[in-house]
C-alpha positions as a Markdown table, in Angstrom:
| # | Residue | x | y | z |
|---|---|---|---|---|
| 1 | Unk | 40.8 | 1.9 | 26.7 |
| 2 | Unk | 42.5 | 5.4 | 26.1 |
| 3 | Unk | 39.0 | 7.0 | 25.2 |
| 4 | Unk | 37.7 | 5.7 | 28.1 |
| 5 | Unk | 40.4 | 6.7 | 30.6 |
| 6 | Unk | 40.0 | 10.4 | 28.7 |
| 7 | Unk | 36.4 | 10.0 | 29.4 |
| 8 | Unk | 36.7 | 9.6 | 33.1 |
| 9 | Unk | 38.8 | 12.1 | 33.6 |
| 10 | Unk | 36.8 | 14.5 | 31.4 |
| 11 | Unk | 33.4 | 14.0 | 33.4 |
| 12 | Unk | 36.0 | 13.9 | 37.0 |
| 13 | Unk | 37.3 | 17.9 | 36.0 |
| 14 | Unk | 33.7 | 18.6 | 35.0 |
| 15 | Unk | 32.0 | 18.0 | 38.1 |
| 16 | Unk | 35.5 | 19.5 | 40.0 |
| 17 | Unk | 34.6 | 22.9 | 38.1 |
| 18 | Unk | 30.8 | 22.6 | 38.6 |
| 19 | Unk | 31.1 | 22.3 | 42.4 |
| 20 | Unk | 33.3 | 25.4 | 42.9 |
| 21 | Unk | 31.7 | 27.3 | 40.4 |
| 22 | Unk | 34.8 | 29.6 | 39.5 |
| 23 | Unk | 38.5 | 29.4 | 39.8 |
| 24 | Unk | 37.9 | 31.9 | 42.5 |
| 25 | Unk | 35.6 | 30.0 | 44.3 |
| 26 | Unk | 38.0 | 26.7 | 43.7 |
| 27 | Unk | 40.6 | 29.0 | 45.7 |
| 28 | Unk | 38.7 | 29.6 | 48.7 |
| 29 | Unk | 37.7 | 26.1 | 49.1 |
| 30 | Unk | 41.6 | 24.9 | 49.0 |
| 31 | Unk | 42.0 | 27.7 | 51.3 |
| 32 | Unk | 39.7 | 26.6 | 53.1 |
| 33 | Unk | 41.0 | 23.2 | 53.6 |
| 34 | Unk | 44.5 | 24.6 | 54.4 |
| 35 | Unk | 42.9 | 26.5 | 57.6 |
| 36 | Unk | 41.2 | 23.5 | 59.0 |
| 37 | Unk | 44.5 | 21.2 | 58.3 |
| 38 | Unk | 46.6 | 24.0 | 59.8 |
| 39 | Unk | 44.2 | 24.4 | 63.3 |
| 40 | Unk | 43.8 | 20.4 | 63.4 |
| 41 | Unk | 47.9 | 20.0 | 63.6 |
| 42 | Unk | 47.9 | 23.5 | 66.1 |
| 43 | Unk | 45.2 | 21.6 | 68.3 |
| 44 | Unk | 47.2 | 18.3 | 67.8 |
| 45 | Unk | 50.2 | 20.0 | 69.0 |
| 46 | Unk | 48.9 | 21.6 | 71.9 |
């Protein structure tokens, strides 16, 4: 059960790091998502 639960989470980080590339690129895309949260509540707001 462990090595399969370390398994999981192995292949989830993989494909995390694959998709952004570099931590770089892993720190525009949270940035990213920070903008769009921050105009959605600014246009909620309004």
């Amino acid at each position: 059960m462990r090595t399969m639960k370390l398994l999981l989470i192995s292949m989830l980080l993989v494909g995390v790091l694959a998709g952004c590339g570099t931590v770089n690129g892993a720190g525009h895309d949270i940035s990213s998502a920070g903008h769009v949260i921050s105009n959605s509540a600014q246009e909620a707001s309004r």
